[in-house]
N, C-alpha and C positions, 0 to 999 in steps of 0.2 A: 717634665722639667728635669735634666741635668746639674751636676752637679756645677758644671761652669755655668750655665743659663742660670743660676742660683745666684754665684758667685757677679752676675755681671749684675742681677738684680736689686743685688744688698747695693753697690756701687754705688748705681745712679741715686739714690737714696728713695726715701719716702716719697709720697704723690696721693694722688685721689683715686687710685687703682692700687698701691703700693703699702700695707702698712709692717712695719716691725712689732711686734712685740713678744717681748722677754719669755713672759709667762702668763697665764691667766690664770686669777685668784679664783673665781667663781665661775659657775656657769653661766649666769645672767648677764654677764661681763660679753659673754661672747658670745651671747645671743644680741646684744645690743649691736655688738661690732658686726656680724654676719648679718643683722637686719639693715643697716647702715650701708654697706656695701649693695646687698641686692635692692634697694630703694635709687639706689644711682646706676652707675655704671659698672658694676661689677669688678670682680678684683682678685689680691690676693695678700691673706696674713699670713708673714713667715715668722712661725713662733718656736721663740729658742734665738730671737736677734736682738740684740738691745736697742734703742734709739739713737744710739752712736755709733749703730751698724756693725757694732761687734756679735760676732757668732758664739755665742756660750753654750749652745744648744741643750736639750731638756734631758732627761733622765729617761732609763727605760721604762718607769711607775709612769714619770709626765707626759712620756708618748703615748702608752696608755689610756690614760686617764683623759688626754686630750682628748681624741680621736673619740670615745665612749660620751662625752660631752658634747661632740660635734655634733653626733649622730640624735644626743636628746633634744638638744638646745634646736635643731633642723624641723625635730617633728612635734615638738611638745612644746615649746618655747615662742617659735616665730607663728607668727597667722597672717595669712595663709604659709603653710609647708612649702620650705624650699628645700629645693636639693644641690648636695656641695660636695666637691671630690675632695679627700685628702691625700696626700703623700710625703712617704718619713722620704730624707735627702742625706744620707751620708757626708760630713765633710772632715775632714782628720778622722777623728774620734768621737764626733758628735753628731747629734740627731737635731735637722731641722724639720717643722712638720710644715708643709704648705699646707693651706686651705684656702682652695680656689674657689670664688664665690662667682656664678654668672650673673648678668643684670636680670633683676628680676623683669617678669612679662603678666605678674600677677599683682600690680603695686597698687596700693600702700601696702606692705608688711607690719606687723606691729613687734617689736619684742615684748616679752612679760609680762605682756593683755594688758600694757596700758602706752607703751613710747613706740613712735614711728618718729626714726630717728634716719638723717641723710649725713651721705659726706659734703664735708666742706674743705677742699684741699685734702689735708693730711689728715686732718681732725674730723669728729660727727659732731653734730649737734638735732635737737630736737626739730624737726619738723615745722612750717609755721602754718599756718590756712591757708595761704595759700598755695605755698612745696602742696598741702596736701592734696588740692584741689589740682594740682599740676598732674602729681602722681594718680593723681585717679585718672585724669585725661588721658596719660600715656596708656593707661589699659583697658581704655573703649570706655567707662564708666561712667565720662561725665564728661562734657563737651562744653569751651568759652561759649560757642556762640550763639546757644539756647538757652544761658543765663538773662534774670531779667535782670533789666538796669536798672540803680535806684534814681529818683528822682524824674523821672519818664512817665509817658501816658501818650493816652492817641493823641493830643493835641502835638507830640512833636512828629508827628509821622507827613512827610510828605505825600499825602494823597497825588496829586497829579502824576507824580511821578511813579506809585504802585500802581495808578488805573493805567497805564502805558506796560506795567510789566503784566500785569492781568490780563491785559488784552493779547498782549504779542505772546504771554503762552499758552493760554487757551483760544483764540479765535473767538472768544465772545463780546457783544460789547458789558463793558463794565455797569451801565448804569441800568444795563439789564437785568443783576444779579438778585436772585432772591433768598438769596442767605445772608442773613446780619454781615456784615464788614468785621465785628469783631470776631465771627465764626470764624469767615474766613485766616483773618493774621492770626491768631490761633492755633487752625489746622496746619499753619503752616510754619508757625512754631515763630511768629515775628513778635506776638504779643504772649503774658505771661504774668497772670496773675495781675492784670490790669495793668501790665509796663511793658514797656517796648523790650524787647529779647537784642541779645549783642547783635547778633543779626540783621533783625528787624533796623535798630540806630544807626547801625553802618551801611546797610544797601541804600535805607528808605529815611533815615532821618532828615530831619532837615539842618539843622548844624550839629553834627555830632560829636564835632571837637569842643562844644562848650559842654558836655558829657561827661566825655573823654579825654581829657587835651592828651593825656598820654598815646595815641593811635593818633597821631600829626605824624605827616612822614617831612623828617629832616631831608635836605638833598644837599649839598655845598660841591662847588666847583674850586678846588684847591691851585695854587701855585705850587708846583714841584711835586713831590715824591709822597711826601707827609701830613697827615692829619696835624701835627705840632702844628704848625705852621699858621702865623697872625694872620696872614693875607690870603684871601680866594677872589676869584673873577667872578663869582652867583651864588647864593646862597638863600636858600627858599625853605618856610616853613608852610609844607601844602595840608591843605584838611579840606573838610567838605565829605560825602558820604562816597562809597568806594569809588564808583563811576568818577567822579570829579577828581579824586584824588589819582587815580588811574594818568588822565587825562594830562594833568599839570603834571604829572612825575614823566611822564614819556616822553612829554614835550621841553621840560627842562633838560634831559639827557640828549632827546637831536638838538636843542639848541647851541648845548654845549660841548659840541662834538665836532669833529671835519667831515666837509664831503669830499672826497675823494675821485678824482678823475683815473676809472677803470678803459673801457673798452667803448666810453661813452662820445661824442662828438665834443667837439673845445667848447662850443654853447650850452652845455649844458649843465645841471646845477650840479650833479658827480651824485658819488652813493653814498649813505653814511659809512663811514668808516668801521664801524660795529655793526653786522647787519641786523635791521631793526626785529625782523622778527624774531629774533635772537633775545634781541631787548625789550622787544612784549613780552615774553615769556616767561621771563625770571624775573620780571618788576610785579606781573601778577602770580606769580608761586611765591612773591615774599608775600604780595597781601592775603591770597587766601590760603595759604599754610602755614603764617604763623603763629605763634604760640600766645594766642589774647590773654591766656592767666599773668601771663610778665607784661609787666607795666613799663614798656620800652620802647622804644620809635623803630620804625623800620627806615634807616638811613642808606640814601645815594651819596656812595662821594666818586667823583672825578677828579683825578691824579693825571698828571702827565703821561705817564707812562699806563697805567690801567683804572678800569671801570669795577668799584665794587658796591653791590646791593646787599646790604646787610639787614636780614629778616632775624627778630626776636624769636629765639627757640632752638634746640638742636633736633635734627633725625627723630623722630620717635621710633617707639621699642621696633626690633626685628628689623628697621631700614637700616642699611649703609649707604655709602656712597657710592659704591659699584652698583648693589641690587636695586638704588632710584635710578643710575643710566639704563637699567636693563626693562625702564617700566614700571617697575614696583611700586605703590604710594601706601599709605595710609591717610585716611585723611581725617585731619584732625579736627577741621570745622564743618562740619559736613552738611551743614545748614547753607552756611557762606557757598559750596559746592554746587547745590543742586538749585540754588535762587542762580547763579552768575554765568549758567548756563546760556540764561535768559534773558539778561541785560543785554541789550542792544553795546556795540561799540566796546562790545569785552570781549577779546578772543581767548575766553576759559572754555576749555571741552570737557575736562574731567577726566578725561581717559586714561589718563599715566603718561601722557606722549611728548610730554611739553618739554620735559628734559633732553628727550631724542631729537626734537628740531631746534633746540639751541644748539645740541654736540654739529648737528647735521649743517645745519645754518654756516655755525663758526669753522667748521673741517673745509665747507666749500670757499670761505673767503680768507681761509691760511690766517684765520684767528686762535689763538693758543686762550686757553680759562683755565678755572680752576673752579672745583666744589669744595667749599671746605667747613666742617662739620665740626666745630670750635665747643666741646663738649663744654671745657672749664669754665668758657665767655659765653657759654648761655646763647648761642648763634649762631647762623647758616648763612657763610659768603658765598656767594657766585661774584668771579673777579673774572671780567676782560681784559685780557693783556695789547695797550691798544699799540697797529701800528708805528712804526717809526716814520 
């Protein structure tokens, strides 16, 4: 960083990558801030700025002093050890020190053996149960959909519909099985501790929204431009266990859609407007990649002008939005994964591909999208830009 790259960064002010501060009194102070930052999104403190973005910058003992605190507070202070660049910045006559923090890929971090502290905006605050249980997720640790549900047992489990998945992925018949049924959901990670696993309630349940009413997926067909907006043409709260939900969310989108007269004869019904398999694809990458620790809906809205699917959850660690068109995944339910392979009437493969034939889909019918990766909203749009 330069001296003007500095200069443009005090500007735009403070953020939740962005903090000022003057000075630090202690070192525990800035182990707290350094562990706050790598628990989010990573960032950077420019110390020697006051909060009203004046540059007063530190003294040659405080640049120092700082930098020698960096260096403890990194390996002695935080757990697990992060590592963080500093750099002094000349401006007049003063010394500003950056300390750039990356998002951590080891989280939770704790400072002072006892806070695991996240940004909120501009501010940190303490961690709750579930930020923590979030933050473990991001780093392989601990996984929504292998949690057991409270209040659950095999009496909510739709049998009929596991012996149909039993069957179609082993070739056996079901009632031929001579291992316990609880072995089974078990090894397979549906049951847990004598409860149905998030998994288990959402593939196999039988009403999973009285569960969970929070995983009801919203859908609204809006008038005009904007969500504000009193009036819509449809507006559906779908539940039911994935396959159904699946089902009725697809089906609300062609309903609410044009078909379109291409290449086709004047008899006939036209194409949808959005090609659909475009719109299988990201209706099932919001169900089974988002983020079950957030207690949030996965919402459809239709707008005049475009179509967005908004899945509860950002990227996790090491994805961007380039590296998922290029294939890249991580997969964060990995349970939900490897069962949906095998549901009849779900076109999940698993592979990473699903993003390459929405791009592919949408390029051949000169449809324009967008991915967007809404770190501060907690969310992942995929928006179609629909025809005129």
């Amino acid at each position: 960083m330069d001296t003007l790259e500095l200069i443009e960064l005090i500007e735009k002010g403070e953020d939740s990558q962005t903090q000022f501060k003057e000075r630090f009194d202690s070192i525990d102070s800035l182990a707290a801030e350094i562990c706050a930052f790598s628990n989010s999104n990573g960032g950077n403190i420019l110390a020697g700025v006051s909060d009203d973005s004046e540059i007063n910058g530190l003294s040659k003992e405080e640049v120092q002093r700082l930098n020698q605190w960096v260096s403890n507070a990194c390996s002695q202070k935080i757990d697990p050890q992060v590592n963080v660049t500093t750099q002094n910045i000349k401006y007049a006559d003063k010394i500003v020190v950056v300390v750039k923090i990356p998002m951590g890929t080891n989280k939770p971090y704790m400072a002072n053996g006892k806070d695991i502290w996240v940004k909120i905006g501009s501010d940190k605050r303490r961690a709750k149960r579930e930020e923590i249980q979030r933050l473990l997720q991001s780093s392989g640790n601990l996984y929504a959909d292998e949690m057991p549900v409270d209040a659950t047992n095999f009496s909510d489990l739709d049998i009929n519909l596991f012996k149909s998945f039993y069957e179609h992925r082993t070739g056996e018949k079901f009632d031929e099985i001579k291992i316990p049924l609880e072995k089974i959901l078990a090894n397979l990670k549906l049951m847990s501790k004598e409860k149905l696993t998030l998994a288990g309630l959402l593939v196999f349940g039988k009403n999973p929204e009285e569960k969970k009413t929070q995983f009801i997926l919203k859908a609204v067909s809006f008038y005009g431009n904007s969500p504000a907006g009193n009036e819509y043409r449809d507006s559906r709260d779908i539940n039911g266990n994935i396959s159904m939900i699946f089902a009725a969310a697809l089906a609300f989108l062609v309903n609410n859609l044009r078909k379109i007269q291409k290449d086709q004869p004047f008899n006939t019904i036209g194409i949808l407007e959005i090609p659909r398999i475009a719109l299988e694809e990201a209706l099932i990458n919001a169900i089974v990649h988002r983020d079950y620790f957030l207690s949030s809906n996965i919402r459809i809205f239709i707008f005049d002008n475009r179509v967005e699917i908004i899945s509860p959850g950002t990227l996790p660690n090491t994805v961007n939005v380039e590296s998922m068109k290029m294939g890249i995944h991580i997969e964060r339910n990995p349970i939900l994964v490897s069962l949906l392979r095998d549901i009849k009437d779900i076109p999940y493969r698993g592979i990473g591909t699903g993003v390459q034939r929405i791009l592919h889909e949408c390029k051949n019918a000169g449809i324009k999208l967008d991915f967007i990766d809404e770190r501060d909203a907690e969310q992942f749009k995929v928006v179609f830009y629909r025809p005129l």
